[in-house]
TIGU-950140 format. One record per residue: residue number from 0; x, y, z of N, C-alpha, C in turn. Coordinates in Angstrom, 1 decimal. Layout:
N
+-----+--------+---------+--------+---------+----------+--------+--------+---------+--------+
!   n ! n.east ! n.north !   n.up ! ca.east ! ca.north !  ca.up ! c.east ! c.north !   c.up !
+-----+--------+---------+--------+---------+----------+--------+--------+---------+--------+
! NUM !      X !       Y !      Z !       X !        Y !      Z !      X !       Y !      Z !
...
+-----+--------+---------+--------+---------+----------+--------+--------+---------+--------+
This chain:
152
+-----+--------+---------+--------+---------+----------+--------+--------+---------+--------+
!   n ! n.east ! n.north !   n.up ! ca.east ! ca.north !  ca.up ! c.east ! c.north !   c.up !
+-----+--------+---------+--------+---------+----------+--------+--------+---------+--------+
!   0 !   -9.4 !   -72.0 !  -81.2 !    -9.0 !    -71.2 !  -80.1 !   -9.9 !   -69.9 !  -80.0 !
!   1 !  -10.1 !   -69.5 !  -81.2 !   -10.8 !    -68.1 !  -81.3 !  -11.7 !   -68.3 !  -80.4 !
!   2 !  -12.9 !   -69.9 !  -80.5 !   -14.2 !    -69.8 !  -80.5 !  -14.3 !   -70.1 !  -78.6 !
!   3 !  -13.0 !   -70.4 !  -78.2 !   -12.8 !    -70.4 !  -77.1 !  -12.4 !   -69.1 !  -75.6 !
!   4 !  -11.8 !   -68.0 !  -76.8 !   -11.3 !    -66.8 !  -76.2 !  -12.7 !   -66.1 !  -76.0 !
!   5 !  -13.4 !   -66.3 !  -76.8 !   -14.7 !    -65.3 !  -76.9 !  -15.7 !   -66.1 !  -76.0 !
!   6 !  -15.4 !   -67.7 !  -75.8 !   -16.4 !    -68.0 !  -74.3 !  -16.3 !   -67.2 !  -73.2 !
!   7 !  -14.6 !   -67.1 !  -73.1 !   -14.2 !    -66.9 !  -71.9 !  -14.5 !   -64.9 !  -71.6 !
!   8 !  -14.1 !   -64.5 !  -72.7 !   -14.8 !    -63.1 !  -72.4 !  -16.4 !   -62.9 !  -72.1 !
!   9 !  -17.2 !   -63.8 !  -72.7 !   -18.3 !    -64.0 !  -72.7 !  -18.6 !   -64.1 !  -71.2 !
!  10 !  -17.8 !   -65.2 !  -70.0 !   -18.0 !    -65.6 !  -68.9 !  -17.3 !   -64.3 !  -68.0 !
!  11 !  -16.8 !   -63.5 !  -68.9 !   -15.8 !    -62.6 !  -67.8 !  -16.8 !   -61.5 !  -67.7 !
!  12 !  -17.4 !   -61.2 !  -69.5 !   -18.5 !    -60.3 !  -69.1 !  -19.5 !   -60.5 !  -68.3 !
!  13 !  -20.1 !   -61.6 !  -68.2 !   -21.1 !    -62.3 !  -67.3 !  -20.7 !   -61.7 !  -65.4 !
!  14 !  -19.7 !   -62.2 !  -65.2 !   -19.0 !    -62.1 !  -64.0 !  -19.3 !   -60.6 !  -63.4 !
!  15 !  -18.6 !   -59.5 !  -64.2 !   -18.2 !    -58.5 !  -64.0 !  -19.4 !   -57.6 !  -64.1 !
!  16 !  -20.9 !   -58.0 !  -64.6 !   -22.0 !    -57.7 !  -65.2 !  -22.6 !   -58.0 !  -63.6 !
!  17 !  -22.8 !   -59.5 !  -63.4 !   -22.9 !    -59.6 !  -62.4 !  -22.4 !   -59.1 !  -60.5 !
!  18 !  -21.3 !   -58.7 !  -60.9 !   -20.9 !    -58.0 !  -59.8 !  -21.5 !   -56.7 !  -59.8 !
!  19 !  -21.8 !   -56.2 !  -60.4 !   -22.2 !    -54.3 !  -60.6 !  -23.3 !   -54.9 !  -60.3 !
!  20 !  -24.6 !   -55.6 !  -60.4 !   -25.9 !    -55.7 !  -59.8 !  -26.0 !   -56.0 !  -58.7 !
!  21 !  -24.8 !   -57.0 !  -58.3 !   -24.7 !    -57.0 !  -56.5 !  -24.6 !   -55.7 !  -55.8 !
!  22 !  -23.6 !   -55.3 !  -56.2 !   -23.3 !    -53.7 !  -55.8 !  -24.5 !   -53.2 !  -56.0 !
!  23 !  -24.9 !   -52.9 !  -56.8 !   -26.4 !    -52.0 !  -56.8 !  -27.4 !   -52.6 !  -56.0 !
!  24 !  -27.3 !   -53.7 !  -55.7 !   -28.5 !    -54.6 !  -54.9 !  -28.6 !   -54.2 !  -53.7 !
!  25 !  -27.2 !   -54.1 !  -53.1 !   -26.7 !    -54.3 !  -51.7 !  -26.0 !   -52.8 !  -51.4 !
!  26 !  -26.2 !   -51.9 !  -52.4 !   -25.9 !    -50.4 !  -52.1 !  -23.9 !   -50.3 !  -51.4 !
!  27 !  -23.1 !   -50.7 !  -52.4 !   -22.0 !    -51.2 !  -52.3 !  -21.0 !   -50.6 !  -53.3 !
!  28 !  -20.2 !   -50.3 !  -53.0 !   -18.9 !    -50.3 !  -53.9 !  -18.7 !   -51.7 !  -54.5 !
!  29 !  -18.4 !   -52.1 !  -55.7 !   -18.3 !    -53.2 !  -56.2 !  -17.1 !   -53.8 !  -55.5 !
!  30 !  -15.6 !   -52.8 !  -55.0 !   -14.5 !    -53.5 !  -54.5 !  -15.1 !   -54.1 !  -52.7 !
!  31 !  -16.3 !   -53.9 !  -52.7 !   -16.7 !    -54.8 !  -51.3 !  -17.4 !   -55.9 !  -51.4 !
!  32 !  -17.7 !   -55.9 !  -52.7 !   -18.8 !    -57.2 !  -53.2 !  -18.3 !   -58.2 !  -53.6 !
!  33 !  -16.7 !   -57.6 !  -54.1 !   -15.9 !    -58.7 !  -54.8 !  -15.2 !   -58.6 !  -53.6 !
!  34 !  -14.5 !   -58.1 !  -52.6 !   -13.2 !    -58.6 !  -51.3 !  -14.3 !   -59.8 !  -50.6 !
!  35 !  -15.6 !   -59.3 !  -50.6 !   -16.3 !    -60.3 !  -49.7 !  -16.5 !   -61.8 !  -50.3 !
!  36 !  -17.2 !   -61.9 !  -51.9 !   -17.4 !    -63.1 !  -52.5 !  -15.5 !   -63.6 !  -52.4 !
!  37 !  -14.6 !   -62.7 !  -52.6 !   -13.2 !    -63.4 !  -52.4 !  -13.1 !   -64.2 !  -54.0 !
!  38 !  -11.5 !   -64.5 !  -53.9 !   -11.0 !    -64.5 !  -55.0 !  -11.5 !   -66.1 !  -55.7 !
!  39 !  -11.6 !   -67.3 !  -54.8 !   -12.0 !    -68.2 !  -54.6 !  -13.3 !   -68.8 !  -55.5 !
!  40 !  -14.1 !   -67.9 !  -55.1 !   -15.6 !    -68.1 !  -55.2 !  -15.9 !   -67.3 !  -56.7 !
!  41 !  -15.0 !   -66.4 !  -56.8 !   -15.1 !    -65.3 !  -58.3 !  -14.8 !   -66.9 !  -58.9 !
!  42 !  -13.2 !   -67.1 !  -58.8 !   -12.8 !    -68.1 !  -60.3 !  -13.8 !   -69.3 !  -60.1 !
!  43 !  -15.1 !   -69.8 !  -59.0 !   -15.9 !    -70.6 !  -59.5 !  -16.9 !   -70.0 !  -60.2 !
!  44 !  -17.3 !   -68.7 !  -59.8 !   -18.3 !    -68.1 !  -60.7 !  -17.5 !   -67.8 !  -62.7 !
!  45 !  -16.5 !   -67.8 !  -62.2 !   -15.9 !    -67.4 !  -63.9 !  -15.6 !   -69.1 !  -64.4 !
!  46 !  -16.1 !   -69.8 !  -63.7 !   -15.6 !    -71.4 !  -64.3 !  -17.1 !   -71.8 !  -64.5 !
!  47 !  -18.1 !   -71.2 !  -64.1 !   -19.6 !    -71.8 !  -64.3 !  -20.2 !   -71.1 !  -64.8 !
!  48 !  -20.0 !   -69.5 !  -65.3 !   -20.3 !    -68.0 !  -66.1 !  -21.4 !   -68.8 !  -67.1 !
!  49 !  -21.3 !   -69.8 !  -67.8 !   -22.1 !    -70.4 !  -68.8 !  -23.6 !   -70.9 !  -68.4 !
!  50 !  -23.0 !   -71.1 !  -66.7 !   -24.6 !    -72.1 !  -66.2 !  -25.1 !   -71.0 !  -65.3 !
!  51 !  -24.4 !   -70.3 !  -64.6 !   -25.1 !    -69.1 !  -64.0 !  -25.6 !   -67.9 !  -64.8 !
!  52 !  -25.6 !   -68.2 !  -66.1 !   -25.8 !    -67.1 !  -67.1 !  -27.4 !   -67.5 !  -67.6 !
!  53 !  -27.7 !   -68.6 !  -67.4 !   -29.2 !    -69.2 !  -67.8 !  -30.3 !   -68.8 !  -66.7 !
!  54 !  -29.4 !   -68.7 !  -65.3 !   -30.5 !    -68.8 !  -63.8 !  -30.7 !   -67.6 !  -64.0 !
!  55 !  -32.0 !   -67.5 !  -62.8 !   -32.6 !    -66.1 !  -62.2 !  -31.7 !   -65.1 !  -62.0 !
!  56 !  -30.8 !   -63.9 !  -62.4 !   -29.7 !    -63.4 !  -61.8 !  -30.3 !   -63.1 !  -60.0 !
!  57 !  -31.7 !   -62.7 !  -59.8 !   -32.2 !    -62.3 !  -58.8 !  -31.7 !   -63.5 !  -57.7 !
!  58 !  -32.8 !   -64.8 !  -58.1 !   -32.1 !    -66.0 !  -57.7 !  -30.1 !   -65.6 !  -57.1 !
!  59 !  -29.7 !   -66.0 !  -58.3 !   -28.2 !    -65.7 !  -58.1 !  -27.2 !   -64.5 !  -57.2 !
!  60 !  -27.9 !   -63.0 !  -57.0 !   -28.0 !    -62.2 !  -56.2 !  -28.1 !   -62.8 !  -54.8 !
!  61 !  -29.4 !   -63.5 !  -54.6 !   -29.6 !    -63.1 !  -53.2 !  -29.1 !   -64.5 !  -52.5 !
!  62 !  -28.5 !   -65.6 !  -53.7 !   -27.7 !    -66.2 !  -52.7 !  -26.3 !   -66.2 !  -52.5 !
!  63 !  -25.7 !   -65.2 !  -53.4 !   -24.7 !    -64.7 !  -53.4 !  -24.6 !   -63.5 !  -51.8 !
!  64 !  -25.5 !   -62.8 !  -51.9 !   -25.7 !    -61.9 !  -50.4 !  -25.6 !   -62.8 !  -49.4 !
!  65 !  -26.7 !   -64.0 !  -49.1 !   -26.6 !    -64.9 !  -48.2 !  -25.0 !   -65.4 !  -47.6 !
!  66 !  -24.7 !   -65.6 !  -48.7 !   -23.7 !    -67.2 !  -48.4 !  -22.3 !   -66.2 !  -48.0 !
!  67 !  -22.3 !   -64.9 !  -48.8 !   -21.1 !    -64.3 !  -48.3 !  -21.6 !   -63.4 !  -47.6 !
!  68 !  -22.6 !   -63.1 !  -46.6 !   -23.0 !    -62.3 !  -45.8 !  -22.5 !   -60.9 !  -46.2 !
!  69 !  -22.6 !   -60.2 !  -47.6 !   -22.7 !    -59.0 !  -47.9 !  -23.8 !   -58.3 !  -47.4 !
!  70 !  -23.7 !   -57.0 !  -46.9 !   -24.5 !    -56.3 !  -45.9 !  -24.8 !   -55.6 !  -46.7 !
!  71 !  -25.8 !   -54.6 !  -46.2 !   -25.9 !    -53.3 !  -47.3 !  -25.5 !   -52.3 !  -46.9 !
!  72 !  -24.8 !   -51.3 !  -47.7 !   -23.8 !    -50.2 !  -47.4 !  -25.1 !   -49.4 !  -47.5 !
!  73 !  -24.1 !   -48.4 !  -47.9 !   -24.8 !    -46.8 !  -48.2 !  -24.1 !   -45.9 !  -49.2 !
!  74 !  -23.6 !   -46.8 !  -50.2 !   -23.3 !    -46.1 !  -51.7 !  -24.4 !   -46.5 !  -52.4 !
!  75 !  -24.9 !   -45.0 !  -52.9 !   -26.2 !    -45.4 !  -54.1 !  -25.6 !   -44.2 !  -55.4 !
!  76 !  -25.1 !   -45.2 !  -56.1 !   -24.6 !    -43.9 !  -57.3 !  -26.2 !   -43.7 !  -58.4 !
!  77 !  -27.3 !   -44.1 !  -57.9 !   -28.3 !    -44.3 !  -59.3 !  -28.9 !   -43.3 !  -58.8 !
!  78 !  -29.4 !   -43.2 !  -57.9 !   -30.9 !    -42.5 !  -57.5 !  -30.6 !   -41.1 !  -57.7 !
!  79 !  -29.3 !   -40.8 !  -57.2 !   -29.0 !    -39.2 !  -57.1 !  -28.4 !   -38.5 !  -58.8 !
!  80 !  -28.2 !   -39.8 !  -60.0 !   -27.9 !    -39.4 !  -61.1 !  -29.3 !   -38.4 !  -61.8 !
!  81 !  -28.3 !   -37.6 !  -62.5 !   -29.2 !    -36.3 !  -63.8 !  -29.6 !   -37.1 !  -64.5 !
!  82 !  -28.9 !   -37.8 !  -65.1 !   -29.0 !    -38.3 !  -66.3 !  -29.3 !   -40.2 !  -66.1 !
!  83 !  -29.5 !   -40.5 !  -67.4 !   -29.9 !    -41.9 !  -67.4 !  -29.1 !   -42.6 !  -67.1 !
!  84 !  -29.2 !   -43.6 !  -66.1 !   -27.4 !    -44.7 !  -65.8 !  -27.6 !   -45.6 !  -66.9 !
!  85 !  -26.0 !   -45.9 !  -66.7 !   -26.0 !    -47.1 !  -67.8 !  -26.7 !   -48.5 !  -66.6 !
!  86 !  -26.7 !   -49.3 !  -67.8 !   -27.1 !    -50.9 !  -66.8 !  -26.1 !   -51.3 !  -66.5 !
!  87 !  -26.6 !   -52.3 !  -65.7 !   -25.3 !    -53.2 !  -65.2 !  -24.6 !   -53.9 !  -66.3 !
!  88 !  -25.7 !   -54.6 !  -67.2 !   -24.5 !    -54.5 !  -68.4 !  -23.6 !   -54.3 !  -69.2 !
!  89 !  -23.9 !   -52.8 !  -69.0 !   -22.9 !    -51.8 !  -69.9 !  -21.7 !   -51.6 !  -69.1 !
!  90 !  -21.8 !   -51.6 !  -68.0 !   -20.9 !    -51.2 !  -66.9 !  -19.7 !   -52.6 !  -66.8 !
!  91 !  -21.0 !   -53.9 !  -67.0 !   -20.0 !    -55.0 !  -67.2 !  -18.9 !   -55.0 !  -68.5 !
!  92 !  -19.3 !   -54.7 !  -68.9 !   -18.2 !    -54.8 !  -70.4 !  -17.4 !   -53.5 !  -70.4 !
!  93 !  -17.5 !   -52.3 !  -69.4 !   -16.7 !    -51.8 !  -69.8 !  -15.2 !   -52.0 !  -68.8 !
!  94 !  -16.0 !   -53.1 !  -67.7 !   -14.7 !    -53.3 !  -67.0 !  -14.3 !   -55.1 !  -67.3 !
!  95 !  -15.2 !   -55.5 !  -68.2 !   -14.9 !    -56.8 !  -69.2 !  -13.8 !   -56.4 !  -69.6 !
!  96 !  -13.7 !   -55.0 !  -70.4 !   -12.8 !    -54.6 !  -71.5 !  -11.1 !   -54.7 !  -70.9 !
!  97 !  -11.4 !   -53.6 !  -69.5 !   -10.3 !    -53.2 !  -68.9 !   -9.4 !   -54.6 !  -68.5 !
!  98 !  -10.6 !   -55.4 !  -67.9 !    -9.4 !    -56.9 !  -67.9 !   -8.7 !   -57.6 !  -68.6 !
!  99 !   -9.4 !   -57.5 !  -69.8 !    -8.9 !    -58.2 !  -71.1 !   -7.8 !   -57.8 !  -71.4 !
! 100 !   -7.5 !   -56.4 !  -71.0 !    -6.5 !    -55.5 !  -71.7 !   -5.1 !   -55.8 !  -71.3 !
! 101 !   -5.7 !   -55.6 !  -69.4 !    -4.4 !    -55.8 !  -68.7 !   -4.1 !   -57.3 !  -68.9 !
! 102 !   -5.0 !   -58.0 !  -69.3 !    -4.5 !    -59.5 !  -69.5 !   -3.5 !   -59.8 !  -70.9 !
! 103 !   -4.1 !   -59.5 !  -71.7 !    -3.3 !    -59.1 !  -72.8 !   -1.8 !   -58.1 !  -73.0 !
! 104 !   -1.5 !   -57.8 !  -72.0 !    -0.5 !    -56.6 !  -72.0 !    0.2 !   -57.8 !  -71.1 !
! 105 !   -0.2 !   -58.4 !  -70.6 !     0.8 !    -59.1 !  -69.5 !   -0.5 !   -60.3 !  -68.7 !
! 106 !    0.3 !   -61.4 !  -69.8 !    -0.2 !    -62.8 !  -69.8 !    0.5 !   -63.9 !  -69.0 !
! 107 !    1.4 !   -63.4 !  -67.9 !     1.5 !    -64.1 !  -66.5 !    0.4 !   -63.9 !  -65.2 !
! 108 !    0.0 !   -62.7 !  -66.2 !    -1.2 !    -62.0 !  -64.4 !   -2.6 !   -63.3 !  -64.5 !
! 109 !   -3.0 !   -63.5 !  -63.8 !    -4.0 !    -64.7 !  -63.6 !   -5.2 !   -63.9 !  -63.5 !
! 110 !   -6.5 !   -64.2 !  -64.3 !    -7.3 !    -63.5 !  -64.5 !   -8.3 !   -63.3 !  -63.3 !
! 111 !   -8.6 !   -63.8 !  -61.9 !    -9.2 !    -63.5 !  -61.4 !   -8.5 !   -62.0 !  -60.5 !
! 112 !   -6.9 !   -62.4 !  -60.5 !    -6.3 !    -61.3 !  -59.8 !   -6.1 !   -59.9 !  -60.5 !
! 113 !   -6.0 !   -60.1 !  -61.5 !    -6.6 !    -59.0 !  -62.4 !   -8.0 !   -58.2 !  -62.0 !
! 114 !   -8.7 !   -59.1 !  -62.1 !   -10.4 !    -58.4 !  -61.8 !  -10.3 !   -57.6 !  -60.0 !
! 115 !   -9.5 !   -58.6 !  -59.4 !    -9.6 !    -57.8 !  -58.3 !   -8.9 !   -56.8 !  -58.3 !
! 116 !   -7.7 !   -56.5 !  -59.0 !    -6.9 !    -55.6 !  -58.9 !   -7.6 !   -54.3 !  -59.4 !
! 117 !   -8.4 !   -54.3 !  -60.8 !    -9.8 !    -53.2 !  -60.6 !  -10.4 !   -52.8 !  -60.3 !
! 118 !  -10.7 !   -53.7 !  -59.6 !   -12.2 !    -53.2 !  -59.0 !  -11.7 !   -52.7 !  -57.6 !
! 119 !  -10.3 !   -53.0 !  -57.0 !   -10.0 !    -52.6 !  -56.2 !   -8.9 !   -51.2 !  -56.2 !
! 120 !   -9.1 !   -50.8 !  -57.2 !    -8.1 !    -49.8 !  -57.9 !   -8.9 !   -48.2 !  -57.9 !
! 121 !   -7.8 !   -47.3 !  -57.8 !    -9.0 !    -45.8 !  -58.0 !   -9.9 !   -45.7 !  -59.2 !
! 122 !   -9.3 !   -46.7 !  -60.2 !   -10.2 !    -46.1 !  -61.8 !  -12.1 !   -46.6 !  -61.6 !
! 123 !  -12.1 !   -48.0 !  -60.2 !   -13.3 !    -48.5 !  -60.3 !  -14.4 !   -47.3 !  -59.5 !
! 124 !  -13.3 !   -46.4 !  -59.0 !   -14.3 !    -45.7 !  -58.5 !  -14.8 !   -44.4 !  -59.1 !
! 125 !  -14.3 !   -44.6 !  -60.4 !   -14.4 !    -43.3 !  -61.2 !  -15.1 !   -44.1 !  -62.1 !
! 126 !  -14.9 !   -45.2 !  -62.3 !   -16.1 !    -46.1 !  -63.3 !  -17.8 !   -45.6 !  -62.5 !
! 127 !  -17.7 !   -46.2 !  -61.1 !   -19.0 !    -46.3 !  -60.4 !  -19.9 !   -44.6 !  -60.9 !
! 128 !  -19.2 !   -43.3 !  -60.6 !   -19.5 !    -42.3 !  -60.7 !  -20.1 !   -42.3 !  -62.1 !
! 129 !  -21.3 !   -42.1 !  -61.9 !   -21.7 !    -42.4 !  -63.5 !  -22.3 !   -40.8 !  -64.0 !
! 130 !  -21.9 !   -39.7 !  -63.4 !   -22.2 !    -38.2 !  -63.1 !  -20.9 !   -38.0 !  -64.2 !
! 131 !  -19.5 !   -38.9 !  -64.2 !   -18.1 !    -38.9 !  -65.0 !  -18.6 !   -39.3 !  -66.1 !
! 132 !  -17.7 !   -39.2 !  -66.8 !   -17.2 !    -39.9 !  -68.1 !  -16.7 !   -40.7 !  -68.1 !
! 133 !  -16.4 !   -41.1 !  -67.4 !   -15.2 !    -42.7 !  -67.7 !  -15.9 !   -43.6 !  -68.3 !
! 134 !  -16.9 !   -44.2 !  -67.6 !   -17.3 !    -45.3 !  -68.2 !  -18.0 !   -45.7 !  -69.4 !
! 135 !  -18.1 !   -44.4 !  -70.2 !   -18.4 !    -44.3 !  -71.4 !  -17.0 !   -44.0 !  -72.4 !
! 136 !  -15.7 !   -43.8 !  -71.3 !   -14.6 !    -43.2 !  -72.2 !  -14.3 !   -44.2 !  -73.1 !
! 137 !  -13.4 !   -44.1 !  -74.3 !   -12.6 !    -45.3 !  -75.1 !  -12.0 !   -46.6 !  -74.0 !
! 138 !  -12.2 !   -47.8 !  -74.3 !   -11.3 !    -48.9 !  -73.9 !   -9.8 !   -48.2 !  -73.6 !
! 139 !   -9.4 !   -48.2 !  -74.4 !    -8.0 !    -47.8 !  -74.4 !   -7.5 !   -46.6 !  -73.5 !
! 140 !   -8.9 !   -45.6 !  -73.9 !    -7.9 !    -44.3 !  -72.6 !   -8.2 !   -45.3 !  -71.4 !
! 141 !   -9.4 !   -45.6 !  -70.8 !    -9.3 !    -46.4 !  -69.9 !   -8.1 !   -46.9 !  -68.9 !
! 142 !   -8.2 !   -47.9 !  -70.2 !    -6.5 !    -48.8 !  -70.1 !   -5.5 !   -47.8 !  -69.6 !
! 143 !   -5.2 !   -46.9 !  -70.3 !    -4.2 !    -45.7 !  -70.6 !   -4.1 !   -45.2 !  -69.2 !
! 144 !   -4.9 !   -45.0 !  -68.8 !    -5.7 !    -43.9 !  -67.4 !   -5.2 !   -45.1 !  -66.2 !
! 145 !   -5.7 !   -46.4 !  -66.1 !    -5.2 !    -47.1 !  -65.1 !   -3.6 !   -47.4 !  -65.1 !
! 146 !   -3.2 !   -47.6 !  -66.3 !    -1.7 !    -47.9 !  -66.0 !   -1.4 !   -46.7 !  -65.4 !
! 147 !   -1.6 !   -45.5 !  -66.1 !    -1.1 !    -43.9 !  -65.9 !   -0.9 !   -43.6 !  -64.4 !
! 148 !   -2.1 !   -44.8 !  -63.5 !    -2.6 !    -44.1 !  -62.1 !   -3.7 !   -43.0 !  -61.6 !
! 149 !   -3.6 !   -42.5 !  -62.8 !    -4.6 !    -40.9 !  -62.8 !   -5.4 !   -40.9 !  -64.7 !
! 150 !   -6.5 !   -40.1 !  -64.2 !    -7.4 !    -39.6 !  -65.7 !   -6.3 !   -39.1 !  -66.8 !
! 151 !   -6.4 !   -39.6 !  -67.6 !    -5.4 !    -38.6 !  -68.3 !   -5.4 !   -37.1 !  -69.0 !
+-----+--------+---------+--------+---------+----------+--------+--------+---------+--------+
């Protein structure tokens, strides 16, 4: 079981890793990258996270723009930052974490509806702000801070 919980985080980090590069790609809020790929297309990306984790992510980017006709906005949180951004990486796991959590606290919610419910929630836009703290805060305040509705 263990070696299977930690695929699946493994594929959720993948997902959520990859959504923050779309967004940066396509100069986007992440909650328009994920309403547009839709809930559908996420649980096939989190059911293939293992074989889409091998390809070009670029590759994988620009046919993900294609096929769901994501446009390019005009949110750019990088260019205008002081300080060094984190990667899309880091960004992925810290909203890897936040899903896990709410998954864990309440293990009727279905994990794709979860991810959208963050990313479509005020804390994802205090995540993006990378000028904040949040996305370097503890897991748990995190956690804390989205149930709460507000920073705590």
């Amino acid at each position: 079981m263990e070696g299977r919980e930690e695929k699946y985080q493994n594929d959720l980090f993948f997902v959520c890793s990859l959504l923050e590069y779309l967004a940066r790609k396509t100069n986007n809020h992440c909650s328009v990258v994920v309403n547009a790929i839709g809930k559908e297309k996420l649980q096939h990306l989190l059911d293939l996270a293992d074989v889409f984790h091998s390809e070009n992510l670029e590759k994988i980017t620009d046919e993900l723009i294609e096929k769901h006709h994501i446009e390019t906005g005009f949110f750019d949180n990088i260019s205008g930052c002081k300080y060094q951004t984190p990667s899309h990486w880091d960004i992925g796991k810290v909203y890897k974490r936040l899903i896990i959590m709410i998954l864990k606290h309440n293990s009727s919610k279905n994990p794709i509806d979860a991810l959208s419910e963050v990313y479509n929630s005020w804390i994802s836009r205090k995540i993006e702000n990378y000028e904040s703290s949040m996305y370097y805060e503890n897991p748990d305040y995190i956690y804390q801070s989205y149930l709460n509705g507000d920073v705590l």
